[in-house]
C-alpha positions as CSV (number, residue, x, y, z in Angstrom):
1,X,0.0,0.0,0.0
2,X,1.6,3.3,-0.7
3,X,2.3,6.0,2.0
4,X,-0.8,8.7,1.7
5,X,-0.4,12.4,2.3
6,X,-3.0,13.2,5.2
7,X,-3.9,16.5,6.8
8,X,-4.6,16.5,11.3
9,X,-7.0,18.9,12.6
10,X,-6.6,18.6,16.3
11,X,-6.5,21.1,19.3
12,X,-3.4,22.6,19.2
13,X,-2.5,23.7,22.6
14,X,-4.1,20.9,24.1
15,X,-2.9,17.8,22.0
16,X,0.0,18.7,20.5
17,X,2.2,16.1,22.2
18,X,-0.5,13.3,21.6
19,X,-0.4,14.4,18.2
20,X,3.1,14.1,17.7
21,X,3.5,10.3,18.9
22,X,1.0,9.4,15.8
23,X,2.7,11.9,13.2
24,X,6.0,9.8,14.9
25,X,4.5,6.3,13.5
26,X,5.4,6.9,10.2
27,X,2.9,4.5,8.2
28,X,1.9,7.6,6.7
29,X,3.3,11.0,4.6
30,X,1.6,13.9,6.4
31,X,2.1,17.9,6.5
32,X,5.1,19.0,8.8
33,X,4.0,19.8,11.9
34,X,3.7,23.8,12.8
35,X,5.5,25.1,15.7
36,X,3.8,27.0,18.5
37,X,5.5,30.2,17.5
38,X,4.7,29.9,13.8
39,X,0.8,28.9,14.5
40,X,0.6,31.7,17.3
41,X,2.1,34.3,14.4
42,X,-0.6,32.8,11.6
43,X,-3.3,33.2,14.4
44,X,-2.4,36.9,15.3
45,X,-2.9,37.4,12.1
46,X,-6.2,37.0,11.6
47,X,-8.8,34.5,10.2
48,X,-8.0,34.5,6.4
49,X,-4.6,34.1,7.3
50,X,-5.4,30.8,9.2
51,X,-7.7,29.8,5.8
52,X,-4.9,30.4,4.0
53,X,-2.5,28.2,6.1
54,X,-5.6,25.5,6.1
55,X,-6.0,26.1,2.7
56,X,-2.3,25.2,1.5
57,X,-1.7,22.6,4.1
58,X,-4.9,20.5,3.2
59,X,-4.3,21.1,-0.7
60,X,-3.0,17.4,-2.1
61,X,-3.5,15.6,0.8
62,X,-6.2,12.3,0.3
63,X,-7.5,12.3,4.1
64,X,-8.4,14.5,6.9
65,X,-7.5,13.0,10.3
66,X,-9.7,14.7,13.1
67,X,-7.4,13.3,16.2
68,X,-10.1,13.7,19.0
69,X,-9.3,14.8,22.6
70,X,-10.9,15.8,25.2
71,X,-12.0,19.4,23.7
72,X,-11.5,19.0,20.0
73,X,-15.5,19.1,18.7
74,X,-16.0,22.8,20.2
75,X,-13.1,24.2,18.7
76,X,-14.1,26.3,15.4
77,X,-10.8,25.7,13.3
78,X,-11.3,21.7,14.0
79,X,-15.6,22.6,12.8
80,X,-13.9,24.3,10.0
81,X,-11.4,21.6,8.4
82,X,-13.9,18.8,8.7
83,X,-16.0,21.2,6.9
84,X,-13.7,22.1,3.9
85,X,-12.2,18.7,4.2
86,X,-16.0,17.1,3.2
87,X,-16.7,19.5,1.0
88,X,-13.3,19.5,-0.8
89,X,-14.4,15.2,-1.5
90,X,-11.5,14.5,0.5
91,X,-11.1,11.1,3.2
92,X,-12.2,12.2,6.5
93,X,-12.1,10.1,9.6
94,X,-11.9,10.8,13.5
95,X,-9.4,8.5,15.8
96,X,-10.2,9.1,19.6
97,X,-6.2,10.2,21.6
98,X,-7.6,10.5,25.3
99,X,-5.8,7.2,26.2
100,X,-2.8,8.2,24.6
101,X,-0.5,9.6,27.6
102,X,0.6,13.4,27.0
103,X,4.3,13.4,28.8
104,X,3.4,17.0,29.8
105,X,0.9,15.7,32.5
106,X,1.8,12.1,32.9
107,X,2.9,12.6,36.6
108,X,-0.6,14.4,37.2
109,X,-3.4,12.8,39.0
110,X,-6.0,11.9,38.0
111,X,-5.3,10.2,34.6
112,X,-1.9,10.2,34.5
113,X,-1.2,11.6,31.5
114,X,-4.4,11.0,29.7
115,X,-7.4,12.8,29.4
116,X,-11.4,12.5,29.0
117,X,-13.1,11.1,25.9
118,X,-14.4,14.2,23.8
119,X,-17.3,14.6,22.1
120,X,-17.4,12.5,18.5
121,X,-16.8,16.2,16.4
122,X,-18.9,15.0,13.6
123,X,-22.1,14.6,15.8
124,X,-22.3,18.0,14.8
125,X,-22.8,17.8,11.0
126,X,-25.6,17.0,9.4
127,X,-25.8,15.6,6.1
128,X,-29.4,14.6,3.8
129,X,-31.2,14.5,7.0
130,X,-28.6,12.2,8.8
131,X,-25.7,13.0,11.3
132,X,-22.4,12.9,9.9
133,X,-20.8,10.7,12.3
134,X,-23.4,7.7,10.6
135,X,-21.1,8.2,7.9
136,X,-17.7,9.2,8.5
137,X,-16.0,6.8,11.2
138,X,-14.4,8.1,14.8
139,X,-12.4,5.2,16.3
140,X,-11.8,4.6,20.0
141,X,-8.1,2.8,20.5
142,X,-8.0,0.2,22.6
143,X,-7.6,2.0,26.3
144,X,-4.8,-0.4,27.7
145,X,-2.4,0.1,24.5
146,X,-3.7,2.6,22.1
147,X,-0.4,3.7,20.1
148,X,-0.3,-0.2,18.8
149,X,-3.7,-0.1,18.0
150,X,-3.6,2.8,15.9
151,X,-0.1,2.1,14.8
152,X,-1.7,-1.1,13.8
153,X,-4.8,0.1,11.8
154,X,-4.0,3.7,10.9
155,X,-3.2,3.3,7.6
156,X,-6.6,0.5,7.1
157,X,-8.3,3.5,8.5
158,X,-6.9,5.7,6.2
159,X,-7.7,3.5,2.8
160,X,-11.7,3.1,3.9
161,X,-12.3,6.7,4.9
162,X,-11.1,7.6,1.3
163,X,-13.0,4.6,-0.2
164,X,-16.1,6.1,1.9
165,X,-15.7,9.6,0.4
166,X,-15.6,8.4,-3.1
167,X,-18.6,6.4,-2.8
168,X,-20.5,8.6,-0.7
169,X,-23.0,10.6,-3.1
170,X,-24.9,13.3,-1.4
């Protein structure tokens, strides 16, 4: 199977380290991963710059990854990319990171480095009368040893969300 270019929308300031342990597994090609100083400048300056930035980053890329912690489905940038990302025909599909251990807070009580399950961020699509999240998939890693299990099935993952795009007719 070849290596596909994906795109992750993902809370930024509050995943970035769970983030970086899947963009680590290497199964897949994926956009370089911004520093905190270089998304803080695109933020500060302004919206259309950050549609820009989505804009480029997304452009060529098969599949849009939504990696779901605890506060991803309220944040509007996240709303926005599964948004363009549907629209755009592209592969879209969620993968649940709570039980992944963020080293930032792995001494702090009481998960230990983990956090809450969030809210399934394609709940709050709708689509022909129908939520989105009937059709685009949101996969909950096992709890015990979840880098494995999506190490093991990410790039699976991958292959059906496009395969669910391209036959999806709205």
């Amino acid at each position: 199977m070849a290596k596909r270019q994906v795109f992750y929308s993902f809370h930024f300031d509050n995943d970035v380290m769970r983030v970086q342990q899947i963009r680590n597994i290497g199964a897949i090609e994926d956009n370089k991963p911004v520093a905190a100083n270089e998304w803080e400048k695109i933020r500060k300056s302004g919206d259309e710059a950050i549609k820009k930035w989505i804009s480029e980053h997304m452009d060529y890329r098969s599949c849009v990854i939504v990696l779901v912690g605890e506060e991803t489905a309220n944040r509007p940038w996240v709303k926005y990319e599964i948004k363009k990302a549907w629209n755009d025909g592209k592969g879209l599909v969620g993968i649940y990171i709570h039980n992944l251990k963020d080293p930032r807070t792995s001494n702090t009580p009481p998960y230990y480095g983990k956090c809450r399950q969030g809210a399934n961020p394609f709940d709050q699509f709708s689509l022909d009368g129908k939520s989105l999240s009937s059709i685009v998939k949101c996969y909950n890693p096992s709890s015990t040893d979840a880098y494995n299990d999506i190490k093991n099935n990410l790039e699976n993952w991958i292959e059906e969300a496009i395969e669910i795009r391209k036959n999806y007719k709205s």
